[in-house]
N, C-alpha and C positions, 0 to 999 in steps of 0.2 A: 919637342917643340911646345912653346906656350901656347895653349890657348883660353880664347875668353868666349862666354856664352851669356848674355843677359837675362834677365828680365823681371815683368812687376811693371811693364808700361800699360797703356789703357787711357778710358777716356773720361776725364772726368768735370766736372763743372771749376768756373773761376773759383779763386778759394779754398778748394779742396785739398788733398794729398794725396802722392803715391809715394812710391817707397822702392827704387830699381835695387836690383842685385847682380853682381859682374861674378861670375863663377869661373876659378882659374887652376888649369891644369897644370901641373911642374911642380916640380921639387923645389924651387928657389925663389918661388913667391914673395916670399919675405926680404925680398933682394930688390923689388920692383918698386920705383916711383909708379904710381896708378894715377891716370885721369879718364874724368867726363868729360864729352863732349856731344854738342848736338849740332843737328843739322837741319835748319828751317829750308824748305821748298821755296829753290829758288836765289838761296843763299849761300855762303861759304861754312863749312864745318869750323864751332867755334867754342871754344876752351866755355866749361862750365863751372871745374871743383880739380883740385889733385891733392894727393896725399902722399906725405911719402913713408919710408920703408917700415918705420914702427908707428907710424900713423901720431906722431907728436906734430906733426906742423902741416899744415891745410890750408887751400890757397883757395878761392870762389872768385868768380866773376864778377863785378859789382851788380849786376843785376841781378845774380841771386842770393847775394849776402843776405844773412839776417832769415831768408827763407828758406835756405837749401844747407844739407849737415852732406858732409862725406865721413867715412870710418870704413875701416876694412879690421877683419878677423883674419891675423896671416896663419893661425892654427887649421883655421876651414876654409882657405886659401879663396875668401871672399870680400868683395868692398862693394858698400852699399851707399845709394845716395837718396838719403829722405829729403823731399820735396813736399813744403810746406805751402800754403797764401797762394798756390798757381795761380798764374795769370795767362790769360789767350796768346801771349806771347811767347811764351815758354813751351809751345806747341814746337814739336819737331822731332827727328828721330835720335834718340841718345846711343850714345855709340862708349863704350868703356875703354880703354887703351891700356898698354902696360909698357911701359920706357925700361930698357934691359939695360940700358948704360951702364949704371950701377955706381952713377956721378952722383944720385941722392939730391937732385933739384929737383923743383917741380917747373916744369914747363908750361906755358901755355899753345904753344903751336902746335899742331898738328902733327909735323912732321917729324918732331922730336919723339914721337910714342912709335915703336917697331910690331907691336901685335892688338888690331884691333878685332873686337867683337863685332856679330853680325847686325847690331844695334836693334834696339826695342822702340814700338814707337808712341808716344805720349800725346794725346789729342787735349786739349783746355778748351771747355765751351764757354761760350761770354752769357 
């Protein structure tokens, strides 16, 4: 069975950077559409960044276009999401997912990812 373990979350000032890491056990990683997603206090868990299988096409959220990179390494069965210009808003707990489907879309819903990590969690001070 796949699993995911994060992290690289932390607290840090608006403007700043961190840099998560989603670490994935399985043989067939390289088989996985992967996404971010977070989840602010209070709010619904919500699509971030995804990637799919060879990491050619990459999907972001409009809020964090321009400031947030996804890539994954399927040789070190890892995907990482740098997080640039933080803003107080971007505060929440990130959570990694892996869609086993094997359909090679990147989803943004929730419900569509079958194995989530125990989420990291990321503070932005103003």
């Amino acid at each position: 069975q796949v699993q995911l373990v994060e992290s690289g979350g932390g607290l840090v000032q608006a403007g700043g950077s961190l840099r998560l890491s989603c670490a994935a056990s399985g043989r067939t990683f390289g088989t996985y559409v992967m996404g971010w997603f977070r989840q602010a206090p209070g709010k619904e868990r919500e699509f971030v960044a995804g990637i799919t299988w060879g990491g050619g096409n990459t999907y972001y959220a409009n809020s964090v276009k321009g400031r947030f990179t996804i890539s994954r390494d399927n040789a070190k069965n890892t995907v990482t999401l740098q997080m640039n210009s933080l803003k107080p808003e971007d505060t929440g707990v990130y959570y990694c997912a892996a869609d086993l489907s094997q359909m090679g879309v990147v989803s943004g819903f929730p419900s569509s990812y079958d194995i989530w990590g125990q989420g990291t969690q990321v503070t932005v001070s103003s």
